[in-house]
N, C-alpha and C positions, 0 to 999 in steps of 0.2 A: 466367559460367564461372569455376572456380577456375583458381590455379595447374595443380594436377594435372592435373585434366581438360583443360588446357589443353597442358601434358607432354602427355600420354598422345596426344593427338591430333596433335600434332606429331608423335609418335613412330610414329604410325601413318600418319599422309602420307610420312613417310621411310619405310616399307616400301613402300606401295602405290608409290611411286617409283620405289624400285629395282628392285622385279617389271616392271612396265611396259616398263623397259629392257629385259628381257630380252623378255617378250611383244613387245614392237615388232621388237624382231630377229628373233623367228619367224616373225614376221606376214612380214614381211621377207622371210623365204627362203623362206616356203611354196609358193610360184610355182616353185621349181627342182627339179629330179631328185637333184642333189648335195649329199650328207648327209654331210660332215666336219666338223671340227673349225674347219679353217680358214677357212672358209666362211662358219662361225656367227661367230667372231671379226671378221671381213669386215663381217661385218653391222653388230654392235658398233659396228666403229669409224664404220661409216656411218650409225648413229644418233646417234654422237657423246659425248661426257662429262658434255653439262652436266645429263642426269638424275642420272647418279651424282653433281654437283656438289651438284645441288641436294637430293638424299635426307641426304647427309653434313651437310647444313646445318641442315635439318630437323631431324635427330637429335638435332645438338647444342643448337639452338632447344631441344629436348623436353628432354632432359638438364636445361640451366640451370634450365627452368621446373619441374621436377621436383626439383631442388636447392634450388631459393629455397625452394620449398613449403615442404619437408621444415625446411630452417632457422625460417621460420616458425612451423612447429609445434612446433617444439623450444623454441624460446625464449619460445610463449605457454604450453609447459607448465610452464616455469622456474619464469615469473612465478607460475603458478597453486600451485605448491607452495611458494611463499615465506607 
């Protein structure tokens, strides 16, 4: 697998992440009668941070690898027009 495809895929675990957070919190409440705000946020915290930790991480994983790439092909295009 390239850089990119390597990006891109990180960057796609870092979505499916941070959805999940929110599905696990629904999943969560679906058992109660009480449909607020606060409730939902309730849930959140009781699922805890370290998905959104780990999605933020992900991201930027995908980002760099997605940067290198890009530098990569720039400077083998340099070379090619010299």
């Amino acid at each position: 697998m390239n850089k990119r495809g390597a990006g891109i895929s990180f960057i796609g675990i870092a979505a499916f992440l941070y959805g999940i957070r929110y599905i696990a919190a629904a999943i969560f409440g679906s058992k109660t009668t009480v449909l607020s705000d606060k409730f939902f946020n309730a849930a959140l915290e009781y699922i805890g941070p370290n998905l959104f930790y780990l999605s933020v991480i992900s991201f930027i994983i995908g980002l760099i690898y997605l940067y290198f790439a890009e530098i990569v092909d720039s400077s083998k295009g340099n070379k090619d027009s010299e």
